[in-house]
N, C-alpha and C positions, 0 to 999 in steps of 0.2 A: 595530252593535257590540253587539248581544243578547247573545253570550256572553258578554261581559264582566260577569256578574252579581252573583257578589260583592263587600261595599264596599270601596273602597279600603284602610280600615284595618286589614280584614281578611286583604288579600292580603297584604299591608306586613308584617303580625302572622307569617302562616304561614312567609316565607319570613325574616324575623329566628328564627325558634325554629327552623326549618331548620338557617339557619349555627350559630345558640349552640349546637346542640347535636351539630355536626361538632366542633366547640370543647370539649365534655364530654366528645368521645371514643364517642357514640351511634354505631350502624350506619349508615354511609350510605345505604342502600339502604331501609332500615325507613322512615329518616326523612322518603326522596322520598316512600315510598310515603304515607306517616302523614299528610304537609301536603301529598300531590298537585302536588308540586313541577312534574310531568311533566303535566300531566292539565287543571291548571288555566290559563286564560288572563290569566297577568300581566303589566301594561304599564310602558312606560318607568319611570312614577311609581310606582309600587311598589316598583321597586328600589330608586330612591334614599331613598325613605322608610323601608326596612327596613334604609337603613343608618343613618340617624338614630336608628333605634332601638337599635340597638345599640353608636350612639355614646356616647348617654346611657348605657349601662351600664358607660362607662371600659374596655371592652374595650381593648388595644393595637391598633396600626396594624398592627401586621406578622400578628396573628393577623385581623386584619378583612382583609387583603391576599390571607392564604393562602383565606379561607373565600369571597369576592371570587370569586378566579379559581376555584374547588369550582365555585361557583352560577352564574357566566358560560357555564360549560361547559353545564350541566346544560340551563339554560335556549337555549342558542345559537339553537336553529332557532327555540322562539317569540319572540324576539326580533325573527328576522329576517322572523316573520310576522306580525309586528305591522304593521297600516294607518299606516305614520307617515307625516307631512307632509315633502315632499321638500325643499329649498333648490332655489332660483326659477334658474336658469343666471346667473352672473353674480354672485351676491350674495357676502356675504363669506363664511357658511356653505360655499358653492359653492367658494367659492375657497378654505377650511380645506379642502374636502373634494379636492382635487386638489392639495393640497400632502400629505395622507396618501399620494395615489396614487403621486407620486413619489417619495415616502418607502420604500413598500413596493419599488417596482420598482429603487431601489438594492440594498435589502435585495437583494432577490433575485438580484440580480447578484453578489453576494458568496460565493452559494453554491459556485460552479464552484470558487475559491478553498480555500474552506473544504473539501471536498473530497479537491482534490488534495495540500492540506496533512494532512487525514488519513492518507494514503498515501504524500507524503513530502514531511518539511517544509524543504523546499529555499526559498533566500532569494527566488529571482524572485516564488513565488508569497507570498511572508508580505511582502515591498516592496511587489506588488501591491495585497496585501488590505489592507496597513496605510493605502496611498494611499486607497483606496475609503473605511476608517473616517475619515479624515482629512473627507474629503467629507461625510459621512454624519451628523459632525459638527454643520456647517451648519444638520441637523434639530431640533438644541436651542432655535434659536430660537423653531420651533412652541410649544414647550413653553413658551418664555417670553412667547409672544402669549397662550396657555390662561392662563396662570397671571395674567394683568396686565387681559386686557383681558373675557375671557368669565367666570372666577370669581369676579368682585367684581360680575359683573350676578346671577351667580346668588344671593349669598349677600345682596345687595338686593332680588330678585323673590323669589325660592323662598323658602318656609316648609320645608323641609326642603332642607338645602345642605352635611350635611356629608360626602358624598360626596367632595367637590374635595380635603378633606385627605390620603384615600384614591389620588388620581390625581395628586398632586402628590406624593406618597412616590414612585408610581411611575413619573414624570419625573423624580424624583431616582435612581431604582434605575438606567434608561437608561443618565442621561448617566453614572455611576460605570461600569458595567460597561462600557460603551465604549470609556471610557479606558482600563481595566484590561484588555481584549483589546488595544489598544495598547501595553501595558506588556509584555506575553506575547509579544508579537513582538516588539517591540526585545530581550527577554532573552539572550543566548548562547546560551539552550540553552531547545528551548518545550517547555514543558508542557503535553501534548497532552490529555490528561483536564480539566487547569483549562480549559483553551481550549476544548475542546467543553462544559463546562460554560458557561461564561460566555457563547457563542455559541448555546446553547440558551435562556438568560435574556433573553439582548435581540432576538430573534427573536419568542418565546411574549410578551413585556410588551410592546413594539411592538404588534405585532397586536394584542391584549387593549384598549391606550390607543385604536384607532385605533376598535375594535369601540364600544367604551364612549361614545368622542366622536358619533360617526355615527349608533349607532343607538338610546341612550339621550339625551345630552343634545341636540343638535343638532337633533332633533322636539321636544323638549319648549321648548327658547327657540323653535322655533317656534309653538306652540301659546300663548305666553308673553309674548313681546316684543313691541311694536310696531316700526312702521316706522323713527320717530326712532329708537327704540334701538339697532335694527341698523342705524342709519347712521353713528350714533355708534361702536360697534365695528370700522365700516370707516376711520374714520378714524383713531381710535388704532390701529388694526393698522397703516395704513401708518406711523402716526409710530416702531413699531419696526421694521417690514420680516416679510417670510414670508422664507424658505430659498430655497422651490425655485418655488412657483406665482409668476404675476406680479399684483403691482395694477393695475387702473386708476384711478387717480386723481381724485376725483372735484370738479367745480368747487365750491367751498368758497364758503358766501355771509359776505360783509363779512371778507374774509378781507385787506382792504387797511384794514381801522377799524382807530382809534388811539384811544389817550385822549383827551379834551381836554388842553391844558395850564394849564388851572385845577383838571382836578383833582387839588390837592396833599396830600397826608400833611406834617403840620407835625411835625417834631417837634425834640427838644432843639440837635439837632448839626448839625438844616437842612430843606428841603422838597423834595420829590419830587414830581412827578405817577407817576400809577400805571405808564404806562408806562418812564418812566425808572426805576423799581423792578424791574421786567420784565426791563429789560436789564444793569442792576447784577447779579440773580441770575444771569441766565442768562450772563454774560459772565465768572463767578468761575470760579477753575480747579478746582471741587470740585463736587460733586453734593450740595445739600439738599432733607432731607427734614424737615420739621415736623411731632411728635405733640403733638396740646393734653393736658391734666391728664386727660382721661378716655378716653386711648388710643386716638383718634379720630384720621386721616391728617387734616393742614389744609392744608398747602402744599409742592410741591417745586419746585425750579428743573431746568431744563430748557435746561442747556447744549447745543453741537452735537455732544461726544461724552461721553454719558455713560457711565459703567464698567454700572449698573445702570439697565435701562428701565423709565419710570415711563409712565402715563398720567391721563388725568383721571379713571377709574374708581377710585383709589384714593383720593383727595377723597372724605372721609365713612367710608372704609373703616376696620375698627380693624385693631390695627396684629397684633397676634394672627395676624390671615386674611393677613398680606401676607407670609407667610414658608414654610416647608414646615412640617409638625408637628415631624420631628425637631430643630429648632430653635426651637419655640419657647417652649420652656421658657429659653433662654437672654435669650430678648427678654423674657420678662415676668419675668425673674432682675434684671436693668438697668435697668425701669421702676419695678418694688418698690423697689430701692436708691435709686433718685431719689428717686422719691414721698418715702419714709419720712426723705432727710435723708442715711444709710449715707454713700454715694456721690454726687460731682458731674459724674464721666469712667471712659468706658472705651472701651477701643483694641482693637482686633482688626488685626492683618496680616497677608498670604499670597499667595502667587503665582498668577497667574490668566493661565496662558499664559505669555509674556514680558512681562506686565504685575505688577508689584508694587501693590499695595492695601494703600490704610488706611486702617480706616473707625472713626469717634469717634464716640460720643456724649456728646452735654452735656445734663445736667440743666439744664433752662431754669427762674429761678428771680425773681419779683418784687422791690420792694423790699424788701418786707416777707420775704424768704427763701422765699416760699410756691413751693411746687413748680406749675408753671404747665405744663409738657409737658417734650418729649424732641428736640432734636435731632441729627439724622443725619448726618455730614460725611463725603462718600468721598473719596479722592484715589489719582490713580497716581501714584504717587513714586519710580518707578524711576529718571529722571531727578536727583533733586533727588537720590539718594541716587548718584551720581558725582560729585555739587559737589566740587569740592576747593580750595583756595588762593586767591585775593581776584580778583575783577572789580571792576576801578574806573572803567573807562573802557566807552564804547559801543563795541562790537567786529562791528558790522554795517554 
């Protein structure tokens, strides 16, 4: 790898003053030519360290998105000429990487569709296509294994990680526009321009995520990770499931250990061994999450259907990295209020499908008033909000 001769922070350097200065409104063309954007050999790690750099300058997310996809482009074929390290057949990598494959080969299925709805949008084929996005659906869970279980190894290994903020906007951009081309065919009447607009957006960011996963991050955890790590990765992936690839499940050691039951937790109102705490949590009809005083993830329970998927990668994580950016100004809006005393509760509800959601947090607070963390309470309350008239008797 001789060509690769310039230092890393050099490369890192040229093509951050590349984007900032598509951003200033400079020549595109001047600018490849200026930092050799074309000419030079940059690897995985460059990339994402040129977005770090230009993290720290508070640029926005949507302006780092649009210069993003600029520089993907540019760069496409060295990318794909880059010596990276394959995933081994079989491994989870392997198995991320074949859960794209089918992702795309829906996509592409949806074309014929989309198509003959350009030419005439008669209902067979907008039933059809809305059935296919229906399905296609399904792919957000990917999105939510990236988000849960491989972006909290990176922002633990990597010294430059905030790339993930950047591909977590554009998991958010997905799933909206997907929905919203579901919206455009149920309408009366479709709007064929928003509809090839919005069919060109999740088409091009599809691709783009799929590019970005495979050929940037996915050599670089391999170059990165050990073995345990990506075992660990295989196992909280199956604890939230893939779409469309399958797991093999792999034999799990001491996966029949228990506590002992000496060891108890004493406290005011009684005793517990650990795992009768285990199954108290996980047996509540709510989903918790525990942030301690310094924004730091400590604990979640792990009932059998949770609204929201957790993993052990999120233990240690701060609470900041566990969200997309466009929200998180709201989470650290909620943690200020606590911290500082303001506020003790705050409520959020909204519909999630045929599911209704409501998600609390509590200022968790010592005796002494001290602010000590943040917890999380979710609930689907669809049910409970039918309750009407008295139950007094057992009716089962």
């Amino acid at each position: 790898m001789s060509e690769f001769t310039n230092t890393a922070e050099q490369r890192a350097q040229e093509l951050a003053t590349y984007m900032q200065g598509l951003l200033q409104g400079e020549n595109g063309l001047q600018l490849i030519e200026k930092h050799a954007i074309k000419t030079s050999k940059f690897i995985p790690q460059d990339i994402v360290s040129a977005f770090d750099i230009l993290m720290d300058k508070n640029i926005s997310i949507e302006e780092l998105k649009f210069v993003s996809n600029k520089l993907f482009n540019i760069l496409y074929q060295t990318i794909l000429e880059y010596p990276a390290l394959k995933p081994a057949p079989g491994s989870i990598l392997d198995i991320y990487t074949a859960d794209n494959a089918i992702a795309l080969e829906r996509l592409k299925d949806m074309r014929e569709h989309i198509k003959a709805i350009n030419k005439q949008a008669d209902r067979v084929q907008i039933q059809a296509l809305s059935k296919k996005l229906v399905s296609f659906e399904q792919f957000f869970l990917h999105y939510t294994v990236i988000e849960n279980v491989v972006f909290p190894l990176l922002e633990t290994r990597w010294k430059h990680h905030q790339c993930v903020k950047i591909m977590w906007s554009f998991h958010d951009d997905i799933r909206r526009n997907v929905r919203k081309l579901r919206e455009l065919l149920a309408a009366d009447s479709l709007d064929v321009k928003e509809f090839n607009t919005i069919c060109g957006l999740v088409f091009f960011n599809v691709n783009t995520i799929i590019l970005r996963e495979e050929k940037i991050i996915f050599p670089m955890l391999l170059e990165t990770l050990s073995e345990e790590l990506f075992a660990g990765m295989l196992e909280e992936t199956i604890g939230i499931g893939l779409p469309f690839a399958g797991i093999k499940h792999p034999e799990l050691k001491n996966k029949d250990l228990i506590f002992s039951d000496e060891d108890k937790v004493h406290l005011p109102t009684g005793a517990l061994t650990a795992e009768q705490f285990n199954l108290i949590f996980n047996h509540l009809p709510v989903d918790i999450t525990f942030v301690d005083e310094n924004d730091t993830v400590r604990f979640y329970s792990n009932p059998p259907h949770r609204i929201f998927p957790r993993t052990p990668a999120i233990v240690g994580r701060k609470v900041q990295f566990c969200h997309p950016p466009e929200s998180v100004h709201v989470v650290e809006r909620i943690v200020d209020s606590f911290r500082s005393g303001e506020k003790d509760v705050a409520s959020f509800w909204f519909h999630m499908g045929p599911k209704f959601i409501l998600i609390q947090y509590f200022a968790v607070r010592n005796a002494n008033k001290e602010y000590k963390g943040t917890l999380e309470v979710s609930q689907e309350i669809s049910e409970i909000q039918n309750i009407s008239g008295d139950r007094k008797l057992l009716d089962w």
